[in-house]
C-alpha positions as CSV (number, residue, x, y, z in Angstrom):
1,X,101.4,70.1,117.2
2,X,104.7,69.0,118.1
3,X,107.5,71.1,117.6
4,X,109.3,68.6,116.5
5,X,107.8,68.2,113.0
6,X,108.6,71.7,112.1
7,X,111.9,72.3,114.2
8,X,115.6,70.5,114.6
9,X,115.7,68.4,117.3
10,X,119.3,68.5,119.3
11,X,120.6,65.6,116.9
12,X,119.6,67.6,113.7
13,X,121.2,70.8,114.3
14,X,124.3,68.8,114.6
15,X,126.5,70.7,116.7
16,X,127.3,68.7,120.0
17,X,129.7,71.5,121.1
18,X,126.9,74.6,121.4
19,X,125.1,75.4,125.5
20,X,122.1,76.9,123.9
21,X,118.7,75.2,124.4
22,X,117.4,73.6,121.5
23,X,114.2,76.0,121.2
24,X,112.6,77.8,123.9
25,X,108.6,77.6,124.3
26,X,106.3,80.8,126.2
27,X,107.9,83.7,123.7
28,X,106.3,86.3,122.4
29,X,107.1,87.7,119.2
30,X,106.6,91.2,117.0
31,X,107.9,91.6,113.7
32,X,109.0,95.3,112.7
33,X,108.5,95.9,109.2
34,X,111.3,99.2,107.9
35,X,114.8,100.2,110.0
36,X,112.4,103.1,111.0
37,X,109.9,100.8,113.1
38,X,112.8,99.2,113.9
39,X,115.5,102.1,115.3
40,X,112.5,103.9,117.0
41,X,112.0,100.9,119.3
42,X,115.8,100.6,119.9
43,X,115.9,104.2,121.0
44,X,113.1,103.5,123.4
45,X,114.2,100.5,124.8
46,X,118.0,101.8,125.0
47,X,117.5,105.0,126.8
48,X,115.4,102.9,129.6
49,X,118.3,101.1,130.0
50,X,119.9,101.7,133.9
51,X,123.3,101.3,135.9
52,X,123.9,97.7,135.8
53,X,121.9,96.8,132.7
54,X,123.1,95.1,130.0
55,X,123.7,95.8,126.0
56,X,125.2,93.3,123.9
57,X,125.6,93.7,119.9
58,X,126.8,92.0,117.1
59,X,126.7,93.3,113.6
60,X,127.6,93.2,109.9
61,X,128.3,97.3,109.2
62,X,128.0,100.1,111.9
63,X,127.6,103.7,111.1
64,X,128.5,106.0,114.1
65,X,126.5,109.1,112.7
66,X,123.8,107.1,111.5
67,X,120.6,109.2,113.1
68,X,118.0,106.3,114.4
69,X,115.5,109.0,114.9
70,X,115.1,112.0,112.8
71,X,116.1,114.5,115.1
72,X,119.0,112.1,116.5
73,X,120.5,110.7,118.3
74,X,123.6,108.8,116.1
75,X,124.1,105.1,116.6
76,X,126.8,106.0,118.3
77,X,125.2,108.8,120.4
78,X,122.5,106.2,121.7
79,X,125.3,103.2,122.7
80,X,128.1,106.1,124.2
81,X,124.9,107.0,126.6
82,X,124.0,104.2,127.5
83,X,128.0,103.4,129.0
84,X,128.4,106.6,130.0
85,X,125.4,106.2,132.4
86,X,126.8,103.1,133.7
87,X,125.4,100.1,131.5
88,X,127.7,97.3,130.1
89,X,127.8,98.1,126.8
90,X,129.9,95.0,124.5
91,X,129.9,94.3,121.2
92,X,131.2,92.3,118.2
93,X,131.4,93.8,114.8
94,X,133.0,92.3,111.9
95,X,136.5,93.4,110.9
96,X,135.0,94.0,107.6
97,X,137.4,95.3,104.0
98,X,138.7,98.3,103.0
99,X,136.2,100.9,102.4
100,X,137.9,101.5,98.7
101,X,136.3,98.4,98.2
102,X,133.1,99.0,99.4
103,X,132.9,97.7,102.2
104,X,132.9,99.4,106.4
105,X,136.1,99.2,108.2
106,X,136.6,102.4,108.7
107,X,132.8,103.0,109.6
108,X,133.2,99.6,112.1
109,X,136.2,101.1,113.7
110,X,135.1,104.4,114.3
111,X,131.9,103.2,115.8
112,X,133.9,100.9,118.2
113,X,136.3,104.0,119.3
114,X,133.6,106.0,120.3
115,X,131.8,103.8,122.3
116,X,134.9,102.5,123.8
117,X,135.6,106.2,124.9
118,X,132.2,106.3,126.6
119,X,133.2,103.2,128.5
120,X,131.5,100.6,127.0
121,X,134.2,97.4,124.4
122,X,133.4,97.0,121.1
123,X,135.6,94.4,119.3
124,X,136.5,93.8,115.7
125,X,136.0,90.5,114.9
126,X,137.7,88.7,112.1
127,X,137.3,84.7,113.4
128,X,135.6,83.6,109.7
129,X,136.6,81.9,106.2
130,X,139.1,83.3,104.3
131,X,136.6,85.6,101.8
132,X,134.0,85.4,104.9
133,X,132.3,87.8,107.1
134,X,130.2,88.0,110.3
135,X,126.7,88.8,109.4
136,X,124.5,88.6,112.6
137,X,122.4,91.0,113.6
138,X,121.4,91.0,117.2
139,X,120.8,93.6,119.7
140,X,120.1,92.1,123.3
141,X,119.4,93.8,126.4
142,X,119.2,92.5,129.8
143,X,118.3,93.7,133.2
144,X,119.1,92.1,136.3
145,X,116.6,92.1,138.4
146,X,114.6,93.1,136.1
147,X,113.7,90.3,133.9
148,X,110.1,91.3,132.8
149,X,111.7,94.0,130.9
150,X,114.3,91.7,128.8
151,X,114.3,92.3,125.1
152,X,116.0,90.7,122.2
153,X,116.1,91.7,118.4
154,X,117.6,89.5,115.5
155,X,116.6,89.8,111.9
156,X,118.1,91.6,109.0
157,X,118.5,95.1,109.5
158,X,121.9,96.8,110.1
159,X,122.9,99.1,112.4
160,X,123.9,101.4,109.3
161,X,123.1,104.0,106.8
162,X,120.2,103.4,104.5
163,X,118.4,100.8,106.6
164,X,116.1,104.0,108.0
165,X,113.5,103.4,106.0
166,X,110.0,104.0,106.1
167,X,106.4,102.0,104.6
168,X,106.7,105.2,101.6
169,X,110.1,103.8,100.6
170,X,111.8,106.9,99.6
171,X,114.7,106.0,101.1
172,X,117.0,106.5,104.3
173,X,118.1,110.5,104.0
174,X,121.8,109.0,105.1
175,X,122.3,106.5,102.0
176,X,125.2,104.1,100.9
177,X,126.0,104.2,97.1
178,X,124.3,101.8,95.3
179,X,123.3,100.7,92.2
180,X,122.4,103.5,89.7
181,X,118.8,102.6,89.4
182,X,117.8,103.1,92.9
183,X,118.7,106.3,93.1
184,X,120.3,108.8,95.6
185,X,118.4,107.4,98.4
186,X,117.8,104.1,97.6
187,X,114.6,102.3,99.1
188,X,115.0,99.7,101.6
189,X,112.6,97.3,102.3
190,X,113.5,95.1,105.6
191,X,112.6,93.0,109.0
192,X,113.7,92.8,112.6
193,X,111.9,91.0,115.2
194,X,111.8,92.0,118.9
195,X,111.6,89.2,120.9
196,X,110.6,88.8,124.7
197,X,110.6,85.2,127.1
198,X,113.3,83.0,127.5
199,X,114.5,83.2,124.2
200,X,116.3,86.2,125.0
201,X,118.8,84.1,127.2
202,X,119.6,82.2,124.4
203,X,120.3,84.8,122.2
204,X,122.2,86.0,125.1
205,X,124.2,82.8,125.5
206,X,124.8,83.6,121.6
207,X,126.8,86.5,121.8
208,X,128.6,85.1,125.2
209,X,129.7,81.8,122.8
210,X,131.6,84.5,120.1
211,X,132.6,86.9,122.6
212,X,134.3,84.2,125.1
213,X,135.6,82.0,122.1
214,X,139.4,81.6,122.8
215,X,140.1,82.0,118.8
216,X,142.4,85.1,118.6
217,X,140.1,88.2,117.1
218,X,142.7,88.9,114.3
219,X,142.8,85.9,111.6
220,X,143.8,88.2,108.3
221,X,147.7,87.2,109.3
222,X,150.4,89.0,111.2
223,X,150.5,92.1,109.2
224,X,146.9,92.6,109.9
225,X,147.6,92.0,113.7
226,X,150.6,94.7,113.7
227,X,148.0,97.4,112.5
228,X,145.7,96.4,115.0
229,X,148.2,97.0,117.1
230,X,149.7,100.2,115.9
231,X,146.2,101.5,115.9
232,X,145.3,100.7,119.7
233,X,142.5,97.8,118.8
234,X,141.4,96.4,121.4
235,X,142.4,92.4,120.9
236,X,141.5,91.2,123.8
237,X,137.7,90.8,125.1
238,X,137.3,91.6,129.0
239,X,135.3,89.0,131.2
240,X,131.5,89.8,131.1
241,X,128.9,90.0,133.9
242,X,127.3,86.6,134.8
243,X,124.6,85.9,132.8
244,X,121.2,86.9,134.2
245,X,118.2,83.8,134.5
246,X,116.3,83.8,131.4
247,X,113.4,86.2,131.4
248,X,109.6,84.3,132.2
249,X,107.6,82.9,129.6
250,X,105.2,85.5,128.4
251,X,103.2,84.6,125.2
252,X,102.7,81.5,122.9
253,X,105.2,81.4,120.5
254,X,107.7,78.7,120.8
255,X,111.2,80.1,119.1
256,X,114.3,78.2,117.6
257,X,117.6,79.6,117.4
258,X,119.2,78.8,114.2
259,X,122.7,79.7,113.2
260,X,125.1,79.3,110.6
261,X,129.0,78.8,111.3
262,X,131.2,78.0,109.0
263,X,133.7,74.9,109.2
264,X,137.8,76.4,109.5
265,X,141.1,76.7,111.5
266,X,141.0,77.4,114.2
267,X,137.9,75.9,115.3
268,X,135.2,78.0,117.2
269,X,134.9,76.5,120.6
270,X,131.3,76.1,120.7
271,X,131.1,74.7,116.8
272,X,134.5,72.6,116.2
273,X,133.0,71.5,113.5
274,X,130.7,74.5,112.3
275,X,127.1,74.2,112.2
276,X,124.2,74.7,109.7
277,X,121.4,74.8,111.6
278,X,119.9,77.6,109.2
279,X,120.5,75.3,106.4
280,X,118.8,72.2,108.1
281,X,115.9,74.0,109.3
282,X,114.9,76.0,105.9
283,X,115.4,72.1,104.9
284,X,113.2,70.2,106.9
285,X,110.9,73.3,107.0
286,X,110.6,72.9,103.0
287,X,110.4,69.5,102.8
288,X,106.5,69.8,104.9
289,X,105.3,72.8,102.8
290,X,102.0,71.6,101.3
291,X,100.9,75.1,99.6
292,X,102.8,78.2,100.1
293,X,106.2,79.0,100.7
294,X,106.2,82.7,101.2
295,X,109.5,84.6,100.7
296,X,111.5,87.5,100.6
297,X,115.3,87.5,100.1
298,X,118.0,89.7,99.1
299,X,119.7,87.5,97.0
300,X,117.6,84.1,96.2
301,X,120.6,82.9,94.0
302,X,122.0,79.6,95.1
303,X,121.5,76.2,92.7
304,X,121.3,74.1,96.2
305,X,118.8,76.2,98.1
306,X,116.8,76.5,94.7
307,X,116.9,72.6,94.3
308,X,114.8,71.8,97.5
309,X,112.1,74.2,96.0
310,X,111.8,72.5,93.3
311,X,112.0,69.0,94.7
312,X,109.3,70.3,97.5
313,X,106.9,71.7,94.4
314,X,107.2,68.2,92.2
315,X,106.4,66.1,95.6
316,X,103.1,68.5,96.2
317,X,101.1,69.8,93.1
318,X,99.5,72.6,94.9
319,X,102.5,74.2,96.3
320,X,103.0,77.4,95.2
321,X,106.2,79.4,95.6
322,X,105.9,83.4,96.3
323,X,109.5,85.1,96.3
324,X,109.8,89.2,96.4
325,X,113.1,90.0,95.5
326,X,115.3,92.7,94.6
327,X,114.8,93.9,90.6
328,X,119.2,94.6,90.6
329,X,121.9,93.6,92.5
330,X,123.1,96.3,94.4
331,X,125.8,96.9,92.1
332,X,126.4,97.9,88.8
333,X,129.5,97.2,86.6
334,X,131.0,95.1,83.9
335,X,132.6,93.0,86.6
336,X,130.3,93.0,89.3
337,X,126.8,92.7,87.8
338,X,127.0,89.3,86.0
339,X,128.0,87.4,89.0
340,X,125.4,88.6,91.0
341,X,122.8,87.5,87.6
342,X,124.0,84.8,86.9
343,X,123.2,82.7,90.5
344,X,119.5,84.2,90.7
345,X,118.9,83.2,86.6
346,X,119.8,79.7,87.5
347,X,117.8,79.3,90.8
348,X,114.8,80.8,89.3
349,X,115.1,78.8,86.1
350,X,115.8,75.4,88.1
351,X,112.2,76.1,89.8
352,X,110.6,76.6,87.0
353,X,111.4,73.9,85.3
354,X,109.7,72.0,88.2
355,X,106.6,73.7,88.3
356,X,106.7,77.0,86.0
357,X,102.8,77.8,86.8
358,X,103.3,77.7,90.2
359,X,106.5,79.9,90.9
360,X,105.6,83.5,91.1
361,X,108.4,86.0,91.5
362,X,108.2,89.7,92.2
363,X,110.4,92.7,92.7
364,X,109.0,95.9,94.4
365,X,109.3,99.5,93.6
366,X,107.8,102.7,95.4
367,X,105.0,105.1,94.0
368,X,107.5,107.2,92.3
369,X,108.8,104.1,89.8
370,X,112.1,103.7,92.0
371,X,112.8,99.9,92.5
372,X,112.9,99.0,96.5
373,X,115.7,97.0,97.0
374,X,114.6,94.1,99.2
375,X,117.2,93.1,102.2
376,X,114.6,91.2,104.1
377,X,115.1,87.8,104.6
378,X,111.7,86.6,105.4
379,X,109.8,83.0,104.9
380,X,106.7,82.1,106.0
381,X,105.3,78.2,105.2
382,X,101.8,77.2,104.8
383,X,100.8,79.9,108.1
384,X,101.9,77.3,109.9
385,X,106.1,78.0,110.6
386,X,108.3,81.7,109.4
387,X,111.7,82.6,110.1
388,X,113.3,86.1,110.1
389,X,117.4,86.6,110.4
390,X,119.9,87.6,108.6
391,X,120.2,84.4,106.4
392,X,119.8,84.7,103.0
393,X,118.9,81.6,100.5
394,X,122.2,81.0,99.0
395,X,125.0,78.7,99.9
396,X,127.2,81.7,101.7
397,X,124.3,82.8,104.3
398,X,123.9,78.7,104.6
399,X,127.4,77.1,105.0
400,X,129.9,80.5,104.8
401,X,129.3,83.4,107.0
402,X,128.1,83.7,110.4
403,X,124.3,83.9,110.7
404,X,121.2,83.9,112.9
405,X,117.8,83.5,112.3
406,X,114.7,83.2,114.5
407,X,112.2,79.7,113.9
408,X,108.8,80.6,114.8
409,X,105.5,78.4,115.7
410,X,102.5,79.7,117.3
411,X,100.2,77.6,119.5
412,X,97.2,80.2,118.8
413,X,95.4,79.2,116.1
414,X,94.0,81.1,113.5
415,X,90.3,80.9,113.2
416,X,90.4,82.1,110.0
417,X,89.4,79.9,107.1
418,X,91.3,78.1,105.7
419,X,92.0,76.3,109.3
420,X,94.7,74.0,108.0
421,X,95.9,75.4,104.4
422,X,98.4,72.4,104.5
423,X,96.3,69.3,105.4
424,X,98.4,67.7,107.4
425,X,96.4,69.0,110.7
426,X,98.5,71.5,112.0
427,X,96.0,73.9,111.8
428,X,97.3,77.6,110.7
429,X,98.7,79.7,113.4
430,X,98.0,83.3,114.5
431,X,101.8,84.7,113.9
432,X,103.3,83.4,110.9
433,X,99.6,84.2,109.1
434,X,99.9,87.9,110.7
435,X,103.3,88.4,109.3
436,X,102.6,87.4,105.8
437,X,99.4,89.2,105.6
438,X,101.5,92.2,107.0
439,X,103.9,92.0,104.2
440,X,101.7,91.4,101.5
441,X,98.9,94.5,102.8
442,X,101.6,96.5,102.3
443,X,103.2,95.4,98.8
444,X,99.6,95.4,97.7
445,X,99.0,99.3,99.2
446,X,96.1,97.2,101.7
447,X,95.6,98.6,105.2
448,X,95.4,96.9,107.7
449,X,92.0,94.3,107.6
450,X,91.7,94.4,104.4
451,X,93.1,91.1,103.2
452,X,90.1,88.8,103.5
453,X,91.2,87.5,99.4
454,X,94.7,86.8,101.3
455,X,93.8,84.6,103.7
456,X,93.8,81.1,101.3
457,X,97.5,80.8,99.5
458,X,95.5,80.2,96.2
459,X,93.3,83.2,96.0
460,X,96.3,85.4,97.9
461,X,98.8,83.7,94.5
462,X,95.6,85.2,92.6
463,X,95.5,88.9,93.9
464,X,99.4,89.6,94.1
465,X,100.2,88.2,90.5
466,X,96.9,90.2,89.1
467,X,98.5,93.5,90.7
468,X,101.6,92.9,89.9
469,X,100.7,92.3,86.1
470,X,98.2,95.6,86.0
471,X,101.1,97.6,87.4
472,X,103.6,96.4,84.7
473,X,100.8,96.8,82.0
474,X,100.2,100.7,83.0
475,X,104.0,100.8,83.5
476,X,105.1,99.4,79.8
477,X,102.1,101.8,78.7
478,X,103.5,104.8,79.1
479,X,101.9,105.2,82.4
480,X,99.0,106.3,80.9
481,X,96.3,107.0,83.6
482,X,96.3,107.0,87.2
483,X,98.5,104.5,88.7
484,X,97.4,101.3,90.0
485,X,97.6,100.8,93.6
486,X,100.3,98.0,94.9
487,X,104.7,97.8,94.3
488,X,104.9,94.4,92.9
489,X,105.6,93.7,89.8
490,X,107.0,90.1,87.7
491,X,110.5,89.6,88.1
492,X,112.5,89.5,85.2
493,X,115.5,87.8,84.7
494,X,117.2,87.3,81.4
495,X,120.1,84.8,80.3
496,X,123.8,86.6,80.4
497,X,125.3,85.6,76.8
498,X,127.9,82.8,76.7
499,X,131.2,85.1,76.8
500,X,130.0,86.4,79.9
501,X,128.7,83.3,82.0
502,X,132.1,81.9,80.8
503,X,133.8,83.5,83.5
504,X,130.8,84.7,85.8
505,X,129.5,81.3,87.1
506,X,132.7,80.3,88.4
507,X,133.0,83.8,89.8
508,X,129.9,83.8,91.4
509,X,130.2,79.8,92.9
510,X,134.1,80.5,94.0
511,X,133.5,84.6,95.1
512,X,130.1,85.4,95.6
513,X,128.6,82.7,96.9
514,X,131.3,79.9,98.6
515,X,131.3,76.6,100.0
516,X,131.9,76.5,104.1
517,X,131.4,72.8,105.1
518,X,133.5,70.3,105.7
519,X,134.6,68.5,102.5
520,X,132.9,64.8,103.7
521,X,129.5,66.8,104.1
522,X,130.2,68.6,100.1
523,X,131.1,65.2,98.8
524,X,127.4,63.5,100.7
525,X,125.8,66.9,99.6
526,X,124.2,67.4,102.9
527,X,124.1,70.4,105.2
């Protein structure tokens, strides 16, 4: 199979001015399911770190006391270590809002100050869109030397509080305030990936493109500078250590680099122009999907992104899309709420109107009735290609914000009937078939094996919509009985009255989810 029917070749991605390779074959690849799967591995791999080493981060939101173990240590425990013991600890977090607003600049700040008094430079970063933000979520760790050891992870969970979840979902014990229907400690259902081989120097070559990017840090305006200034930020990134060889191939996945960056002034270095490289993968990714598109997304709420699922489902009558999504926004409020409704009761209703029997859309909660609010962003095509990262499926995560995600193919094949769900004789492959079994065990309450009904798309359609419906039967019952096993259950959505999509659509296309390309590629409609 050659990689480049699935992946972007260097003319696709369409940014001339980036040095990373265009994928990188010989990778292997582990998906870990809940922040708790996810922190415990950090804490391992971190505190093996030596003199010398290297730990490079970029993030969304960073809580300093956040524990990543039960018993600790604190975010900021684990990285002040680490440069206290002599590793090169740098990292790029996102300037972020006022927390009034709900947002982390204090929480970013603080984090930064106490790793910088350990030794290690943690920079605020405010080089995006007016209304922007930096969304990657990358931890990468090098050791000279040492290369067998390198590790890389990228996907969607935040160095923050309530990403410490667990496969129970009852929630991270240190929680953010949320909507009122998930509770005090909301459930969080997510995905990182570590990742080993040579891909880890180009997610290394990543961070050194925003790190040595000679766009000042500050771009909220001259006041916003002066109380940088005033409050000892550190403006100014030092030089970093050479960049080590890229780690030796060590498995079969072959891994694609895909990031979004938004088109403004001042330019990034290595993207003058931007780049959409999420965008144009998802698209050319869609466009071969033959029977499943397997999702799960925070948000799922963007008329473009929802138009090439349809188009893909009217060009193939037995694709099926599967999308597992948050049941509320994560906000509540006569302001905030219909916005956020508005976007996913279009792109839902735009698929369906293409193909309403084969669009099957579910929201999770635990075993306690408390929705799990989905923050993965996870798609898997046809067992064949999957991508995790930090992306979501709406025009923000795709033209707006920074953003990385991770391409995967496999050259194992899966021996598995059905050998080639798709036809078009790729054959399905051992990873992306192991992740979406993975995710859908565990929605269904299936350990592990017990998924031979999963294997085909069409009987795997069969077996989540059945559970999903029995569930929501017992549920609008009274919850008579004993509870059926699985957390899915239909989607609902509902049509916001006139008075109120009056002013929350061009909210929600102007706000919530902007428009960051260049005007020529708007007016062409093209990523």
């Amino acid at each position: 199979m050659p990689p480049q029917e699935w992946l972007l070749t260097a003319d696709e991605r369409g940014n001339p001015d980036t040095s990373i390779p265009i994928w990188n074959t010989g990778n292997t690849v582990e998906p870990l399911i809940h922040g708790q799967s996810y922190f415990d591995r950090l804490v391992t791999e971190i505190e093996a770190l030596e003199p010398g080493d290297h730990l490079f981060f970029t993030d969304w939101r960073g809580d300093p006391d956040e524990r990543v173990r039960d018993d600790g240590p604190t975010v900021a425990e684990l990285f002040a270590a680490a440069a206290a013991r002599g590793v090169v600890v740098k990292g790029l977090l996102w300037r972020s809002h006022l927390d009034k607003l709900a947002y982390s600049q204090e929480e970013n700040r603080n984090l930064s100050d106490e790793i910088e008094a350990a030794g290690g430079e943690v920079l605020l970063d405010q080089r995006v869109r007016r209304g922007g933000s930096h969304h990657q979520k990358l931890v990468v760790l090098r050791h000279p030397g040492r290369p067998e050891l390198d590790v890389a992870f990228a996907g969607g969970i935040d160095l923050c509080h309530s990403r410490r979840d667990s496969r129970d979902h009852r929630g991270d014990p240190q929680a953010v305030a949320m909507a009122a229907a998930y509770g005090k400690n909301p459930p969080w259902h997510d995905v990182q990936l570590a990742l080993r081989g040579p891909v880890v120097g180009t997610l290394d070559q990543t961070f050194r493109e925003r790190w040595t990017d000679r766009v000042p840090l500050d771009q909220d305006g001259p006041i916003a500078t002066v109380t940088d200034r005033l409050k000892g930020e550190d403006l100014s990134p030092d030089p970093l250590p050479e960049q080590p060889p890229d780690p030796p191939e060590c498995g079969t996945q072959t891994v694609q680099v895909l990031r979004t960056y938004p088109a403004m002034r001042p330019p990034y270095g290595f993207a003058k122009l931007g780049e959409r490289s999420v965008a144009r993968g998802y698209t050319k990714a869609i466009r071969r999907a033959r029977r499943i598109v397997y999702l799960e997304d925070q948000y799922l709420w963007s008329k473009e992104v929802a138009q090439l699922f349809a188009d893909a489902m009217r060009d193939n009558p037995d694709l099926h899309l599967v999308a597992v999504v948050p049941r509320h926004p994560d906000v509540d409020g006569g302001f905030a709420l219909p916005p956020n409704q508005v976007g996913r009761e279009q792109a839902i209703e735009l698929c369906r109107r293409a193909a309403a029997d084969r669009v099957h859309v579910f929201d999770l909660e635990n075993h306690e009735g408390t929705p799990i609010y989905v923050h993965a962003k996870v798609c898997v095509i046809d067992d064949v290609w999957s991508s995790v990262g930090s992306d979501n499926f709406n025009r923000r995560s795709w033209t707006h914000d920074s953003e990385l995600s991770c391409a995967v193919l496999d050259e194992e094949r899966d021996e598995r009937a059905p050998l080639d769900p798709a036809g078009l004789g790729d054959g399905a492959r051992r990873y992306p078939r192991e992740l979406r079994l993975a995710l859908m065990r565990e929605h269904l309450d299936r350990d592990e094996g017990d998924d031979a009904d999963l294997i085909d798309p069409g009987t795997a359609v069969e077996a989540m919509t059945a559970a999903a419906d029995r569930l929501r039967d017992w549920r609008d019952g009274g919850r008579v009985g004993p509870r059926p096993p699985g957390r899915l259950i239909p989607h609902e959505t509902s049509p916001l009255p006139w008075h109120q999509r009056l002013w929350a659509l061009p909210a929600y296309r102007l706000i919530y989810d902007p428009d960051g390309r260049p005007w020529r590629d708007r007016r062409s409609g093209t990523w």
